[in-house]
Structures are given as structure tokens and as C-alpha cells.
N, C-alpha and C positions, 0 to 999 in steps of 0.2 A: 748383248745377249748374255745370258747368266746360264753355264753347263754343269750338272752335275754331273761328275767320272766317276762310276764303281769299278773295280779290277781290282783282283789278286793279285796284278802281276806291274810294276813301278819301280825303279830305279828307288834303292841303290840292289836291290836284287838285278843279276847280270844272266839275264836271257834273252830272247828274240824278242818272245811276247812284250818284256819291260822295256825297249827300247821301240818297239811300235807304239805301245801307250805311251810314251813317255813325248814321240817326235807328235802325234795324234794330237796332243795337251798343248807343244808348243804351238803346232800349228792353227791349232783354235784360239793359242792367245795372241799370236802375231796377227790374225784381224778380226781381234777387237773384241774379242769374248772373255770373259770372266770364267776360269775353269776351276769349281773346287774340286777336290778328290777326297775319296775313301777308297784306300787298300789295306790289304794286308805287310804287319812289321814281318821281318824275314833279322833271326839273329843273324849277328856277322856272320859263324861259319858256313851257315846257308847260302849267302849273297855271291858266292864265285859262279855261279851257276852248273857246277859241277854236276849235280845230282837234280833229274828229272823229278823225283817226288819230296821236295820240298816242303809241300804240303802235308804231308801225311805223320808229322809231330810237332808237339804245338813250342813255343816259344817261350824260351827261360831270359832271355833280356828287359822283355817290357813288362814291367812289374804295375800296369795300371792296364784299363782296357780298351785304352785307345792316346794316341800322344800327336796333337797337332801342331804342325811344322807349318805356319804363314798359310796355304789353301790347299795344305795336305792332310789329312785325316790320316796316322797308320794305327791301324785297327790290331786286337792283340790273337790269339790264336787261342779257342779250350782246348785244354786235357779231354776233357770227354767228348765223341765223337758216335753216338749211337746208330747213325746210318754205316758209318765205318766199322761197326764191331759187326753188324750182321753184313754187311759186303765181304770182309772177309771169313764167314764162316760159310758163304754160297761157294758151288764146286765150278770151277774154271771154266766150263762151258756158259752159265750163265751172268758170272761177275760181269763182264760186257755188258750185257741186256741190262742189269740192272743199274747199270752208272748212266746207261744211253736215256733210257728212261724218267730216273731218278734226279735229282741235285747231284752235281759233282759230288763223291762222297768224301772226296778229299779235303772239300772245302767248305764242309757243310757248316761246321762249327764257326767258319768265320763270318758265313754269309748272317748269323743271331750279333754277331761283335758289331758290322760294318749295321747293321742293322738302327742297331742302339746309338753309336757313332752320329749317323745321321738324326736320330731324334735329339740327339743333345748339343749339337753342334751347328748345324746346318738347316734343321724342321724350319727355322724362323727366315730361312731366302725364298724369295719366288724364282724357280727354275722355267726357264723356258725349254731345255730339252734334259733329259735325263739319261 
């Protein structure tokens, strides 16, 4: 069986989420599945997990828009962010509403990267689950 993984969140980035995706991925290949990935690159001083919003500036290391590592895809981050320029210009009672509603807006920009990623990298596997 052949799986494609999207996630923001993969080792070597060091939080909760990245270490459930990451055990998730072994245990799909420990019986017998093929798992590629697409996430997002996290520069080094990102990756301690120190700071909850990670997401929310884009990436000065990976200087291409995307860099595969064996059946890992790391996707690169934009500078521009237009769901994020109007989420923060809504007043505090409604920023909620509209992330619940909306695309993460934290992550919107990467979700056009991981996008691209897969049409040029991966469009040509037949997935059986996604």
C-alpha cells in the first residue's frame, strides 16, 4: 500500500504534533506501506520547539521551494501571507471565528508550496490513501 502524508508538523521540528507524525509514518512503514511525505522546512532556530507559532514567518534557510530528502518532500514557507495580513487586522473577538472557519492562517502560504511539491514530485504515484 502506497500513503501519501501532508503535515506541517515532522521531525526535525521538536513538538508533540512532530513526534506523533513522525511515530504515525513509522508505524505505517513497519507493516508494509510505502509512506511518502510532504511538509513544511522549519529553519534551525525554529526546530527546539520553543515557540508555539512557528508558523507565522516564513523561512530564510531553504533557498528553493521545496528540497527532498529519500520520501520526504520539505516544502519552503512565502513571505506573503494575504489570509494572514487580514486575520490580523480583525478585532480579537472575531480572529477565532475566522481561523475556525477559514484555512489555518498560519499556514496558508505553505499549504500553495506543499501544493506545487506534490505536482512535481509525487503527481506521477498511484496513492492508495492520502
Amino acid at each position: 500500500m502506497r500513503i501519501l502524508l501532508i503535515t506541517a508538523y515532522l521531525p526535525p521540528l521538536n513538538n508533540i504534533a512532530c513526534h506523533r507524525m513522525n511515530s504515525f509514518k513509522k508505524y505505517l512503514e513497519e507493516r508494509g506501506c510505502t509512506v511518502d511525505v510532504i511538509t513544511r522546512y522549519y529553519d534551525t532556530k525554529d526546530r527546539s520547539g520553543k515557540s508555539l507559532l512557528v508558523g507565522e514567518h516564513p523561512v530564510t534557510e531553504l533557498k528553493t521551494s521545496y528540497e527532498k530528502v529519500g520520501n520526504v518532500v520539505y516544502t519552503n514557507f512565502p513571505v506573503k501571507n494575504s489570509k494572514k495580513k487580514l486575520f490580523d487586522s480583525l478585532p480579537r473577538g472575531i480572529k477565532g471565528l475566522y481561523n475556525h472557519f477559514a484555512l489555518d492562517v498560519f499556514m496558508w502560504g505553505w499549504y500553495e508550496n506543499a501544493l506545487k511539491a506534490y505536482e512535481e514530485v509525487f503527481s506521477s504515484n498511484k496513492y492508495d490513501f492520502v
